[in-house]
Every structure is written in C-alpha cells, then in structure tokens.
C-alpha positions, 0 to 999 in steps of 0.5 A, a space after each residue: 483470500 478473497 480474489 477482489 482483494 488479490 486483484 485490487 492489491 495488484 493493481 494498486 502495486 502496480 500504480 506504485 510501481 509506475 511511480 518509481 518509489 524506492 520500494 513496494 511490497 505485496 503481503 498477505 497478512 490474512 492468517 495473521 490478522 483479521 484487520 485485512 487480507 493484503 497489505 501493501 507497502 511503499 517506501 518513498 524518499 521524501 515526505 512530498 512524495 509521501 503525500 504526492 503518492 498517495 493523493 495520485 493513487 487515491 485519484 487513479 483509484 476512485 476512477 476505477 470505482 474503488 473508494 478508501 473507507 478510511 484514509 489517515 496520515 496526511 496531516 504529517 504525510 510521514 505515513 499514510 494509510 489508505 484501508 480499502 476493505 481487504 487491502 491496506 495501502 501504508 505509504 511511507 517515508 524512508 525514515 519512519 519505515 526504517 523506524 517502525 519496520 512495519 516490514 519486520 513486524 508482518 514479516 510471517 506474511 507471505 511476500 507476493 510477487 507484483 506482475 508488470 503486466 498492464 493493468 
C-alpha cells in the first residue's frame, strides 16, 4: 500500500472521527480490488448529517491540498462517495449501510486501527 494513501486515509478518519458519526472503519481493499488501496467508511444517523459530513470533509481536504477526482451521491446524500486516487471515502446513512453492508461485502479486508492523535 502506497504510504500516501495510508496517510491520507488516516487523516480523513480522523476528520470523521472529530465529528461524532455513529461509526468510521479504515479498510485495506488493495489485495482485494485494483479500484483503490483503503477504504474509508462512515456511518451517520440522518441523511443531513450525510450531506453536512461529507461537504466539511471535502473543505477540510482541499485545504490541506488534496482534491476528490470523483465525487457522487449528494443529489439523495443517502451515500456519498468522495474517490480520492488511493483512497475511497463512502459516507452513508444508517439505513442504506445496513441494506447494502458494504461492511460485509470487503469484510476480507484488513480492518486498520484509526490513531487519536492530532493530525
């Protein structure tokens, strides 16, 4: 795995992290897929905080210089996805994860552990 992807994926975790979602998962996928190295997954409790989630993240991103190259989902906001080249941001309301579980279907990755520390 590339170490701008682990780093980049850590940091968005922690972004998540800081904005109390009901949960965010790191998971490596890059044995599995050739689409990305890491995927990060984040759990909200209202399609509002779905929305509000991934806009301030995309904010907070593009301040540290890092751009989405694709970016879709915010027209239902039920599940955003943010590709950033290595690392894929799904950001998604309680009910369409529990229906997709898209925790289930990459569950053959390898779970990484989210530092606290400040970044």
């Amino acid at each position: 795995m590339e170490k701008r992807s682990y780093e980049l994926a850590e940091r968005i975790a922690y972004l998540l992290d800081k904005k109390k979602l009901e949960q965010v998962e790191i998971i490596d996928v890059e044995e599995l897929t050739t689409l990305t190295d890491i995927f990060v997954i984040a759990i909200c409790s209202s399609v509002r905080q779905t929305k509000a989630t991934a806009e301030e993240l995309e904010y907070m991103l593009q301040e540290d210089g890092y751009i989405a190259h694709q970016k879709e989902g915010y027209d239902s906001s039920t599940w955003i996805l943010l590709d950033y080249l290595g690392v894929i941001v799904h950001i998604l309301y309680r009910e369409d994860a529990e229906f997709y579980g898209i925790q289930r279907l990459w569950k053959d990755g390898n779970l990484l552990q989210l530092k606290k520390t400040v970044m």
